[in-house]
C-alpha positions as CSV (number, residue, x, y, z in Angstrom):
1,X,0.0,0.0,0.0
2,X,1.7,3.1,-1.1
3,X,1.7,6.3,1.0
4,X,-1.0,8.1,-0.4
5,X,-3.4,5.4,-0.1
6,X,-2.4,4.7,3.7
7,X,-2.9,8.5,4.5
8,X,-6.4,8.4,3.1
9,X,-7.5,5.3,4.8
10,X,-6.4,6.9,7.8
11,X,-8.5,10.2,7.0
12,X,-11.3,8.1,6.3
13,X,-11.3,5.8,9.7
14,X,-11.0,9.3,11.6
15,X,-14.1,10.6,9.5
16,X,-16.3,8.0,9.9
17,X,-15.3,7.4,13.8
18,X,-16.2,11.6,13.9
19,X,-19.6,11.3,12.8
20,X,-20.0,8.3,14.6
21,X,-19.3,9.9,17.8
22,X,-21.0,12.4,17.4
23,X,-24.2,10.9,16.6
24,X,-23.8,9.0,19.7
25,X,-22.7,12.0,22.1
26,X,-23.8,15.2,20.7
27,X,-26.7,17.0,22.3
28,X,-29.7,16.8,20.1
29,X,-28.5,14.0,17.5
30,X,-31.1,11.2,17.2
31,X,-29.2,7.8,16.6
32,X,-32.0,5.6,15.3
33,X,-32.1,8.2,12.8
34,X,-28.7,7.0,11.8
35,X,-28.4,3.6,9.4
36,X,-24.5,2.4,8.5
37,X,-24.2,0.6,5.8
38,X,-21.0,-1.8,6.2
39,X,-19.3,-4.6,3.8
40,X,-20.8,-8.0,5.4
41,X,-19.8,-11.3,3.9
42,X,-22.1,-13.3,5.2
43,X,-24.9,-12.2,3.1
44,X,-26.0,-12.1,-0.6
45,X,-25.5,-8.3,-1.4
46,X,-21.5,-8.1,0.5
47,X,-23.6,-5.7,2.5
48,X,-25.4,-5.3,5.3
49,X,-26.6,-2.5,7.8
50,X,-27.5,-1.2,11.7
51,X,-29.5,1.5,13.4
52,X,-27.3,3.9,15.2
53,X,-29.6,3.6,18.2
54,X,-27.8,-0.2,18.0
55,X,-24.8,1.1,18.7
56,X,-22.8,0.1,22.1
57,X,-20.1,2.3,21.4
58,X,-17.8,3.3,19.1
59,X,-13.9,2.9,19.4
60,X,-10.8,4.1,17.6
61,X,-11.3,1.1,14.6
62,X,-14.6,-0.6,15.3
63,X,-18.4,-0.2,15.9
64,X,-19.7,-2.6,19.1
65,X,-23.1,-3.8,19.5
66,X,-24.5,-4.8,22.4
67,X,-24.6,-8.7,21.8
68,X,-20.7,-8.0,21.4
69,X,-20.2,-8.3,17.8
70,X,-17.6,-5.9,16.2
71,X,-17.9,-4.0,12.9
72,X,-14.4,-3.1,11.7
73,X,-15.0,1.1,10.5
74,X,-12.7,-0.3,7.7
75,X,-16.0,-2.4,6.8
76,X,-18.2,1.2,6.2
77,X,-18.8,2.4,3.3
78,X,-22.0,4.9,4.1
79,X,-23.7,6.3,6.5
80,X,-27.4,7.8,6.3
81,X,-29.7,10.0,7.9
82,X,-33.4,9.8,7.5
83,X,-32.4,7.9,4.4
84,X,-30.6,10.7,3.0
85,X,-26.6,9.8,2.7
86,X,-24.1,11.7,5.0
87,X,-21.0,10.3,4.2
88,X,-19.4,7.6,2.1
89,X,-16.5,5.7,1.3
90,X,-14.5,7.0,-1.8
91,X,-13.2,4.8,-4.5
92,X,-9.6,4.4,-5.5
């Protein structure tokens, strides 16, 4: 991975744990507003999705949910509120 590329994934981890954060702890933010859209390989699409009002917290590189399963933020490629997208993963 050259440089560049490792600089932006960086960016983009620190983006997405931002907004993330903020949905959770920011006065006035409504999570289950909030759907992430994440790469899942156990489904048909490669994708799959949660409620931010699912959330447990979210930590320097993952998402936790309360049952204890871990979403890499690697793994997110959009985020969406009230169905309307907020941020997503560039390409390349």
């Amino acid at each position: 991975m050259t440089r560049r590329r490792r600089a932006r994934a960086r960016k983009g981890k620190a983006e997405i744990r931002e907004i993330l954060s903020a949905m959770l702890w920011k006065p006035g933010e409504r999570p289950e507003e909030y759907e992430i859209v994440y790469i899942s390989r156990g489904t048909e699409t490669g994708l799959d999705s949660v409620r931010g009002g699912d959330l447990l917290e979210v930590r320097s590189d993952r998402m936790v949910l309360p049952d204890g399963t871990v979403i890499p933020l690697h793994r997110v490629v959009q985020v969406r509120v009230r169905g309307r997208v907020v941020w997503e993963r560039g390409v390349g």
